[in-house]
Z-matrix of the N, CA and C atoms (Angstrom, degrees):
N
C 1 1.453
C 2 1.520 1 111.78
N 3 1.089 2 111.06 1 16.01
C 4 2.043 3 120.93 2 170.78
C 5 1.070 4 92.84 3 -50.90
N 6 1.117 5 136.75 4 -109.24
C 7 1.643 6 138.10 5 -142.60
C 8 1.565 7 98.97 6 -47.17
N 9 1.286 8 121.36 7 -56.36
C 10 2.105 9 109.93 8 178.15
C 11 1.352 10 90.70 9 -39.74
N 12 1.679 11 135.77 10 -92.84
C 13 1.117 12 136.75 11 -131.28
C 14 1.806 13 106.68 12 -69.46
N 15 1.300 14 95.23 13 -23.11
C 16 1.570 15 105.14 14 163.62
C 17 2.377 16 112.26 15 -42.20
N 18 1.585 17 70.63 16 -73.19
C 19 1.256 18 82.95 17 -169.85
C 20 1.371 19 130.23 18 -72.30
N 21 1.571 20 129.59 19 -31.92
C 22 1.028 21 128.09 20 124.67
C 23 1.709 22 162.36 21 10.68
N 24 1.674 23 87.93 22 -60.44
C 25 1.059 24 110.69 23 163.55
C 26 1.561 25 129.73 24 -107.03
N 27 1.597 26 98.69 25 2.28
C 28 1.384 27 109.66 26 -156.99
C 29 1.936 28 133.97 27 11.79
N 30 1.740 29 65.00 28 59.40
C 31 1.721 30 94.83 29 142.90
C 32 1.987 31 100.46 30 70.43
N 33 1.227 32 97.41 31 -8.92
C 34 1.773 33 107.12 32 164.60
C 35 1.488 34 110.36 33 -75.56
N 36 2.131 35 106.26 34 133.35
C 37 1.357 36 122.63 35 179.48
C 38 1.829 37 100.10 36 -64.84
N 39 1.169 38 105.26 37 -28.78
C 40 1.772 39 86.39 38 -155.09
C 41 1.785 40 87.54 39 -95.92
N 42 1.136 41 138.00 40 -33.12
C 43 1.629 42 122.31 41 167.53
C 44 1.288 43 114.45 42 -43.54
N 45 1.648 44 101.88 43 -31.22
C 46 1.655 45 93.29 44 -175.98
C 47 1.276 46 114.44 45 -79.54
N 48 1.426 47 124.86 46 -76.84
C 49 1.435 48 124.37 47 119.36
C 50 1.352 49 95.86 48 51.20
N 51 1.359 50 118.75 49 -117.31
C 52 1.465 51 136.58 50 132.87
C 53 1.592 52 116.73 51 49.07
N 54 1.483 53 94.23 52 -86.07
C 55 1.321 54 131.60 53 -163.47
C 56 1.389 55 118.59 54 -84.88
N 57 1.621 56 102.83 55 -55.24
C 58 1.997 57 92.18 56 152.02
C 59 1.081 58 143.93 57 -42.87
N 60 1.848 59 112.14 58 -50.15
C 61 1.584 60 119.92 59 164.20
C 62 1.322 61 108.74 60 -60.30
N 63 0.995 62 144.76 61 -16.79
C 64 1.528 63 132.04 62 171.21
C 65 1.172 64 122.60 63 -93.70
N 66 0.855 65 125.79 64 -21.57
C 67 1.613 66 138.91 65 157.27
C 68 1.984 67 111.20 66 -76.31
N 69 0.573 68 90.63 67 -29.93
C 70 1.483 69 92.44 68 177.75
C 71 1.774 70 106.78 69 -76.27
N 72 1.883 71 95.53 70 -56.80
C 73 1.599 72 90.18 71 180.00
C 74 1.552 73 109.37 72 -56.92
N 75 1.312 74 115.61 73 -45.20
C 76 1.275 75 110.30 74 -178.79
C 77 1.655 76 133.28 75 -44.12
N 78 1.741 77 98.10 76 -54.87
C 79 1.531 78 102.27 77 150.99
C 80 1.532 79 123.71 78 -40.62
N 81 1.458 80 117.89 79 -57.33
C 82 1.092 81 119.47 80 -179.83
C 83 1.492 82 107.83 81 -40.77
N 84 1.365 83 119.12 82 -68.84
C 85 1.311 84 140.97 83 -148.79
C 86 2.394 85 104.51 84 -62.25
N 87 1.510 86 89.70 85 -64.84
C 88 1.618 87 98.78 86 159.09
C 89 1.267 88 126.52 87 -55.48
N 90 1.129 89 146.33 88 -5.19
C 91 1.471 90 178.72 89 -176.67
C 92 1.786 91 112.57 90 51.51
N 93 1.492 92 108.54 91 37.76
C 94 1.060 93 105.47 92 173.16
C 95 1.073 94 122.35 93 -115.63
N 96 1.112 95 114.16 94 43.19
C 97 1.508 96 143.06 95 170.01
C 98 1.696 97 102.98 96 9.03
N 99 1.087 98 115.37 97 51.55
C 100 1.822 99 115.98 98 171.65
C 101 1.838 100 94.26 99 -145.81
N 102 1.320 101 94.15 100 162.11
C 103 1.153 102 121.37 101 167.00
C 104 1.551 103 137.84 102 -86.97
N 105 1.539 104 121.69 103 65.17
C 106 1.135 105 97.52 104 -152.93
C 107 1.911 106 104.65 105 -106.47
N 108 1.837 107 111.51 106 -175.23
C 109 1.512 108 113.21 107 -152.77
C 110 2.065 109 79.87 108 -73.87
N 111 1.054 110 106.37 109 -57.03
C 112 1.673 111 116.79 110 -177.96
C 113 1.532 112 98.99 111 -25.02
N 114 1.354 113 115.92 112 -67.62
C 115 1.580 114 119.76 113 -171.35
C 116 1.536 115 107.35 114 -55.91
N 117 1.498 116 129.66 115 -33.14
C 118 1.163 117 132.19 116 -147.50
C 119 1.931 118 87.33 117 -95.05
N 120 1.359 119 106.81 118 -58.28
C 121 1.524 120 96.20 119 -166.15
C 122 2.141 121 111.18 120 -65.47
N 123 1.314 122 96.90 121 12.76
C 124 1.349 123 100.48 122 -176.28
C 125 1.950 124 102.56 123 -99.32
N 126 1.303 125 99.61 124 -9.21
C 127 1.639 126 98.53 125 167.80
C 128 1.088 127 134.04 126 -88.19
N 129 1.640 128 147.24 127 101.03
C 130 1.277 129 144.75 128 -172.29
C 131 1.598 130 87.93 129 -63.06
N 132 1.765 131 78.25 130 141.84
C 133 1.798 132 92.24 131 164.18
C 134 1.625 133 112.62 132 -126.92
N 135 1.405 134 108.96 133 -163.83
C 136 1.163 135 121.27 134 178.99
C 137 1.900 136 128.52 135 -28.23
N 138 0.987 137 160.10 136 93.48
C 139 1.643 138 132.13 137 -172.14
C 140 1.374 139 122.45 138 -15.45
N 141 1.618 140 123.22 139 -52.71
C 142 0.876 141 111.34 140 179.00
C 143 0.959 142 119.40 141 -66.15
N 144 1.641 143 140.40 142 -35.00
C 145 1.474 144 115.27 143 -150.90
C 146 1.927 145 95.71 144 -106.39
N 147 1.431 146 117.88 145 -4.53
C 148 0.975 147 123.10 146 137.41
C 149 1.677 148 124.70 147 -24.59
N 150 1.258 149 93.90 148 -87.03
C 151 1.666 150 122.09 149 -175.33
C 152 1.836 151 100.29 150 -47.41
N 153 1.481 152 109.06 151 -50.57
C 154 1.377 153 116.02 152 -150.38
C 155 1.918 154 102.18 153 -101.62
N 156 1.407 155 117.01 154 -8.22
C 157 1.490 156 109.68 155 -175.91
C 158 1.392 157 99.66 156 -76.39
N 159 1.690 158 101.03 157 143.13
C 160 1.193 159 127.85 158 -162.89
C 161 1.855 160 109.69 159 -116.41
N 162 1.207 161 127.23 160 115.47
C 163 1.332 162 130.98 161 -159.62
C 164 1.476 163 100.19 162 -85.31
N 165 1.890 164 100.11 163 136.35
C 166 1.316 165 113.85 164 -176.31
C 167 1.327 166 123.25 165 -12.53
N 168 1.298 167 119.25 166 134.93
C 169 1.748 168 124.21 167 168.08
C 170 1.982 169 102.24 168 -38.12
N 171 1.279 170 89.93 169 137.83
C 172 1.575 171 78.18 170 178.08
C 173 1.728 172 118.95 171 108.68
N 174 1.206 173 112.63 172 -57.64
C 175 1.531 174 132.63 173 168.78
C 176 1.266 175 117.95 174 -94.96
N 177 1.560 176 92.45 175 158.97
C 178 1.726 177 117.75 176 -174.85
C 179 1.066 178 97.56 177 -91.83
N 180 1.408 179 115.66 178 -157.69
C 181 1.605 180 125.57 179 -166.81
C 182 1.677 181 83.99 180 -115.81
N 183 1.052 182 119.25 181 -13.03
C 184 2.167 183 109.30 182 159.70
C 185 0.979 184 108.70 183 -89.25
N 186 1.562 185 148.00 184 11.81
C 187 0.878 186 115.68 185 150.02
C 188 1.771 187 93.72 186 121.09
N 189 1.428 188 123.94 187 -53.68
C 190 1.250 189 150.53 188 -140.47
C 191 1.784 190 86.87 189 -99.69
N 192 1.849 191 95.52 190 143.63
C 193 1.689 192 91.92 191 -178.08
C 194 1.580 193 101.70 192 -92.22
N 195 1.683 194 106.82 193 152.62
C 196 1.155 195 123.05 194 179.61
C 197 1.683 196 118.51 195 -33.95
N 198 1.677 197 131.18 196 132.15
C 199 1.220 198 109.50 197 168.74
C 200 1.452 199 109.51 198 -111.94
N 201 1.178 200 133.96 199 143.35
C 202 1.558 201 143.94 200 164.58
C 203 2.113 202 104.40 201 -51.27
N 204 1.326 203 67.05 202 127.64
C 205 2.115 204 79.51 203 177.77
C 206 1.582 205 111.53 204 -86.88
């Protein structure tokens, strides 16, 4: 999950930071003690890395990969 948490967080220690402890408590808390991308994109983070995360190499912001015009 490098490039998600890459991009995501754009590339900031404390978004990530961030983003592990909440996913973790969350695991903890739901009792499925794993980390998953579902659990992770369900955590608001910081404004900036909000505002500024940049979606996987490859993808748009739908989701869908870039097409040539």
């Amino acid at each position: 999950m490098a490039a998600y948490l890459h991009a995501r967080t754009g590339g900031r220690i404390g978004s990530l930071s961030a983003l592990i402890r909440e996913g973790a408590i969350t695991a903890i808390l739901d009792g499925t003690e794993k980390i998953t991308k579902k659990q992770l994109e369900a955590v608001r983070l910081d404004h900036l890395a909000e505002q500024n995360a940049r979606p996987p190499a490859g993808q748009t912001t739908s989701g869908r990969s870039p097409t040539t015009v």
